[in-house]
C-alpha positions in Angstrom: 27.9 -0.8 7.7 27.4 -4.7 7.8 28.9 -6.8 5.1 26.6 -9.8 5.9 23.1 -10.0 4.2 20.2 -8.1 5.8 16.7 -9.1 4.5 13.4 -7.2 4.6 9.7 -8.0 4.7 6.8 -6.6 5.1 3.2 -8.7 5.8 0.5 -6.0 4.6 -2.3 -7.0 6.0 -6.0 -5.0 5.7 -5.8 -4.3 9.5 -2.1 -4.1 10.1 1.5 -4.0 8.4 4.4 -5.8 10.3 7.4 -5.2 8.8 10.7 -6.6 10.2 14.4 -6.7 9.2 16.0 -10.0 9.4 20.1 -11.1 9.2 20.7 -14.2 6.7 20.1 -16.4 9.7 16.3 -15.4 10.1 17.1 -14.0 13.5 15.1 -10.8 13.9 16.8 -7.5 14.2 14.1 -4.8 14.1 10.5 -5.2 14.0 7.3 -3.0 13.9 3.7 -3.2 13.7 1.5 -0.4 11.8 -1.8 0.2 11.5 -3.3 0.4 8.1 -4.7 3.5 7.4 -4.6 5.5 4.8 -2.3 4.4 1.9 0.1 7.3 2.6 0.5 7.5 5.9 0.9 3.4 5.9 3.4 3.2 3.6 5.5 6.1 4.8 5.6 4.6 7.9 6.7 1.6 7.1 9.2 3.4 4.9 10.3 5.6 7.4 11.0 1.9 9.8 13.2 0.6 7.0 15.4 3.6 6.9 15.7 3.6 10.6 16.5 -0.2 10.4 18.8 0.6 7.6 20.8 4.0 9.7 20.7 0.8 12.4 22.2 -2.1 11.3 23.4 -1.4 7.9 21.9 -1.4 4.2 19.3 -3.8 3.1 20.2 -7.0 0.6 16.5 -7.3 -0.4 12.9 -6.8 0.3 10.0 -8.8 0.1 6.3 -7.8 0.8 2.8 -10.2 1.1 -0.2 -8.0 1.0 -3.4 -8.3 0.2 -5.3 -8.0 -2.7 -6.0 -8.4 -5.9 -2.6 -7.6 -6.7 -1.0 -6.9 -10.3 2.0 -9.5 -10.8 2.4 -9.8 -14.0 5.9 -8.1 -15.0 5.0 -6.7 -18.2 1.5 -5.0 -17.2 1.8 -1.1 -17.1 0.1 -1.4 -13.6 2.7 -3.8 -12.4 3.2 -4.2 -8.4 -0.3 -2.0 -7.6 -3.2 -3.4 -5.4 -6.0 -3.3 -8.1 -9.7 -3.0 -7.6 -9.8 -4.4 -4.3 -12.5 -3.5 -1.4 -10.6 -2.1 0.5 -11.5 1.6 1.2 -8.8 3.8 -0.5 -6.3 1.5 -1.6 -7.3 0.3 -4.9 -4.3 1.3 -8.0 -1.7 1.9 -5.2 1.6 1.2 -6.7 3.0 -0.5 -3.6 5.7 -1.3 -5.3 6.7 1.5 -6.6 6.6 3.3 -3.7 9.3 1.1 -1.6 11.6 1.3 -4.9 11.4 5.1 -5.0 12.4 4.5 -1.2 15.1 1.6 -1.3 17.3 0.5 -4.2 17.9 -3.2 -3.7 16.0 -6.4 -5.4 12.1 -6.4 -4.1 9.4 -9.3 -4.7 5.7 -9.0 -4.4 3.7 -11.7 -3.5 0.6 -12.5 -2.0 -0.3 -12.3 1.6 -1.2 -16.1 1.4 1.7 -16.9 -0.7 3.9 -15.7 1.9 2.2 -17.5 5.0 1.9 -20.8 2.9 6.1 -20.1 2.5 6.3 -19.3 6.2 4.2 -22.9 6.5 6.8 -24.1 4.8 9.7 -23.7 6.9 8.3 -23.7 10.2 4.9 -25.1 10.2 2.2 -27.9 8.4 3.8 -27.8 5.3 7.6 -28.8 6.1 8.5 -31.7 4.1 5.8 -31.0 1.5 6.1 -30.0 -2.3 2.9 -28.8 -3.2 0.3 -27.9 -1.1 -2.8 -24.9 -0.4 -2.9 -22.7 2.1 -6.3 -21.8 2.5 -7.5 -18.6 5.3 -11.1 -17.7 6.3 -11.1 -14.2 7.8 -12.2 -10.8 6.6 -11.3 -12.3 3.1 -11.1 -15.7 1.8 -7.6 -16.2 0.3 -5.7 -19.2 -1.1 -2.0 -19.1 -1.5 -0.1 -22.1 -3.8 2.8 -23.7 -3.5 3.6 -26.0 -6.2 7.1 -27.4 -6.8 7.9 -26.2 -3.5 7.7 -22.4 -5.1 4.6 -19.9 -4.7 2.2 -20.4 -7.7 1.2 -17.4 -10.0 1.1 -18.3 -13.3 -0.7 -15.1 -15.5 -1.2 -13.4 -12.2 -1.9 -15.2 -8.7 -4.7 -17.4 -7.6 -8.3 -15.6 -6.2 -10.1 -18.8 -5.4 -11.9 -16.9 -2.7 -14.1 -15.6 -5.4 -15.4 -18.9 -7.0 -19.2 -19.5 -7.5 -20.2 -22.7 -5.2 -23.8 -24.5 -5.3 -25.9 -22.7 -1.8 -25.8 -24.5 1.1 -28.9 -26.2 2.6 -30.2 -23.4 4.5 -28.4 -20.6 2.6 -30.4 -19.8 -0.4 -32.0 -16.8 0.6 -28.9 -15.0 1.5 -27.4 -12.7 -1.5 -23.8 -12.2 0.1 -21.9 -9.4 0.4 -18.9 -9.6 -2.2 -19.0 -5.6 -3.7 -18.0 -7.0 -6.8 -19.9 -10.8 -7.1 -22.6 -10.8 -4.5 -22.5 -14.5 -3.3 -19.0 -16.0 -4.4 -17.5 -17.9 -1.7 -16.3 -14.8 -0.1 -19.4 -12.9 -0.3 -21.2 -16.2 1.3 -18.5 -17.2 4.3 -16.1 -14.6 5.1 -16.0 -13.3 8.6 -18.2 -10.0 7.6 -20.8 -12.1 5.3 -21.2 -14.1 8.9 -22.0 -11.2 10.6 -24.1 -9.9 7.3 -26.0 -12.9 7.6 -26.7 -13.7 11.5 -26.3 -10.2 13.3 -23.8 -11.2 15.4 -19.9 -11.9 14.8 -19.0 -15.4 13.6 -16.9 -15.6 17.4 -20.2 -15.0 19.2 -22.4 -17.8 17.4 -22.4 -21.2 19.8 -21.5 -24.0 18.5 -24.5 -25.9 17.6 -26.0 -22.9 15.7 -27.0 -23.8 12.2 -24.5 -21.2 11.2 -21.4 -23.6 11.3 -22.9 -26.5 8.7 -23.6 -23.8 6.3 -19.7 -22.2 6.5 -18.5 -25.8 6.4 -20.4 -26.8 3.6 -18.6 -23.6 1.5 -15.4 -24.4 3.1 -15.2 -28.1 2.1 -16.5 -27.1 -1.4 -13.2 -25.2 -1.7 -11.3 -27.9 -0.5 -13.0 -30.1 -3.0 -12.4 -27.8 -6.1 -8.8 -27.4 -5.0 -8.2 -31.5 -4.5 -9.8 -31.6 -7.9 -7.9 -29.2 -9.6 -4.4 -28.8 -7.9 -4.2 -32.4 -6.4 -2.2 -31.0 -3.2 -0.3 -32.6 -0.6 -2.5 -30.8 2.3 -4.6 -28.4 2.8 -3.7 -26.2 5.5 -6.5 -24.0 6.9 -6.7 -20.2 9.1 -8.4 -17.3 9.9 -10.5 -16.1 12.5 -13.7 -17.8 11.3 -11.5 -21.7 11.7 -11.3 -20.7 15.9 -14.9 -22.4 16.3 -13.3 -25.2 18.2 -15.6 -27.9 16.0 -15.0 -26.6 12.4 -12.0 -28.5 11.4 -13.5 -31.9 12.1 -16.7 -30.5 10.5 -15.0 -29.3 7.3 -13.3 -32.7 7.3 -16.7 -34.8 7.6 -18.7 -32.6 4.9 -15.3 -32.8 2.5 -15.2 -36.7 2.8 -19.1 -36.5 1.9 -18.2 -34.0 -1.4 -15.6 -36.0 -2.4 -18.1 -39.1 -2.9 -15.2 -41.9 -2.7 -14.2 -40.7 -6.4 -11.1 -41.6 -7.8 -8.3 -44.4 -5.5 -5.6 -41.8 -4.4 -8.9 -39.5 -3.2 -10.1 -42.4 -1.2 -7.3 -42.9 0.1 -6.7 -39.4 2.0 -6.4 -39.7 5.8 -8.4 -36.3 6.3 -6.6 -35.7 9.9 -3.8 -34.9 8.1 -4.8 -33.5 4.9 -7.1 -30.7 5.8 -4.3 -29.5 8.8 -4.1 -26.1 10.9 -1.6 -24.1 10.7 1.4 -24.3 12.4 3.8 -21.5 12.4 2.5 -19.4 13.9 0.2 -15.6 13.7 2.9 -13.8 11.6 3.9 -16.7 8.8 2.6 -14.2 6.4 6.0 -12.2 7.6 8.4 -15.5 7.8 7.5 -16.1 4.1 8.5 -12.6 2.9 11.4 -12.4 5.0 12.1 -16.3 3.2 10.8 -14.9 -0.2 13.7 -12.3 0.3 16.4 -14.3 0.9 15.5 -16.7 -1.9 15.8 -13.4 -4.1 19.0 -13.2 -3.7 20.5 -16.8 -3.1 17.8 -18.7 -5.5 16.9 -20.7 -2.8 14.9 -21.2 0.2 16.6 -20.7 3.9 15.8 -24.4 5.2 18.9 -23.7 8.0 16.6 -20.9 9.4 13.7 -23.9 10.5 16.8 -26.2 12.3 18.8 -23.4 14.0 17.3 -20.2 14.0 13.7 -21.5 15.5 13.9 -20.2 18.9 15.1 -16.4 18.8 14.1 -15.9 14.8 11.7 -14.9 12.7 8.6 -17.5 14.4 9.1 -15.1 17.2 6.9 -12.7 15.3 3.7 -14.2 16.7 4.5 -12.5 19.6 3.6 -8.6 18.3 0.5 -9.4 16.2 
């Protein structure tokens, strides 16, 4: 049995779950990767890693999961700590909270999967030194995770600025998206799948002068300028798959600066190089922020010493099994 504080996390993701076990130093002591399935073969997986990790290295202080959504996070709803109505096939009203508490009795948080890789941005990547900024990803889904104060943002329940309506891009008005629930919100219109929807290929496989690319930054930047607009960030950090086109961040920055029209001095005055940034630390942030949000359960504040000495043999070593 260990006396010293041993954190959880898990980064449930639509494709995979990593879950990892962490001492207070962010050095990694167990890791796994699982593929999403079904939810009860998922889950009891990743249960059945945490008490191995548990009969391994002692009792957990805390767990923290980021998954994806919608999520219910709202302490005093009935369906608190359940994935809601989301499109993914067979996990809608999972109480995936409740199911690592009938498993585990130590503190938990829930957060979302973007809240958590904006935390893990936080420590190790584009958003050290920052107080409030977006973290923005363009993959299967369109998510965008808030950190405001320095602390994730959820207000009456967290953020789903993937599924605001935009004006059509030039070029894109004949298209009716593929959002089950909204047709052409900005997910329906420049997620990965509404790419393939809408060309017949993979987003990956389009070249780079294909018309495709000014019509998914147009959407992206029109985020970026609702969020300026609204949240007035410190940066905007950008991922996914669909942000690997090796043009599209210079692109969204051009067709933002256009949006944004010169309004207002402190917008004018944005160096776009550095406020619409990549991210930084690395494929499994999602996992650093949980493991973060974890710790922070428990101490009430963030672990700043793991992004000075715990860097090199830690919890950004993660990349390495997605």
């Amino acid at each position: 049995m260990s006396d010293r504080m041993l954190l959880g996390g898990v980064e449930a993701g639509g494709t995979k779950f990593l879950c990892g076990v962490a001492n207070e130093d962010g050095v990694i002591l167990d890791q796994v990767r699982i593929p999403t399935t079904t939810p009860d073969e998922t889950l009891g997986a990743a249960s059945a890693f945490f008490d191995q990790a548990a009969a391994t290295h002692g009792p957990l202080s805390a767990l923290s999961i980021g998954s994806f959504g919608p999520l219910s996070l709202r302490q005093t709803s009935a369906d608190y700590g359940s994935i809601t109505s989301t499109p993914k096939v067979g996990w809608s009203d999972i109480d995936l909270l409740g199911h690592f508490r009938r498993r585990l009795d130590v503190p938990m948080a829930l957060d979302t999967d973007v809240n958590c890789a904006a935390v893990g941005e936080l420590l190790f990547g584009s958003g050290r030194g920052l107080d409030t900024f977006c973290y923005v990803t363009i993959g299967t889904g369109i998510g965008v995770g808030l950190l405001i104060g320095g602390v994730p943002h959820g207000g009456a329940n967290h953020p789903e600025a993937g599924h605001i309506r935009l004006p059509r891009a030039v070029g894109d008005q004949a298209f009716e998206g593929i959002c089950p629930f909204h047709g052409d919100c900005l997910e329906g219109l420049a997620c990965g799948p509404a790419m393939l929807a809408r060309w017949g290929v993979p987003a990956e496989e389009l070249p780079a002068h294909h018309p495709a690319w000014a019509i998914e930054a147009d959407y992206i930047a029109g985020l970026c300028a609702t969020l300026t607009y609204i949240v007035r960030p410190d940066r905007i950090i950008i991922g996914g798959g669909v942000m690997q086109q090796a043009n599209m961040y210079a692109h969204v920055r051009r067709t933002l600066t256009d949006k944004l029209a010169d309004y207002d001095a402190s917008v004018r005055g944005l160096d776009m190089s550095v406020y619409v940034a990549e991210p930084t630390a690395g494929a499994s942030a999602g996992l650093t922020g949980a493991l973060a949000i974890a710790h922070r359960t428990i101490t009430r504040q963030w672990p700043m010493h793991w992004a000075i000495g715990a860097q090199q043999n830690s919890v950004s070593t993660l990349a390495k099994v997605s």
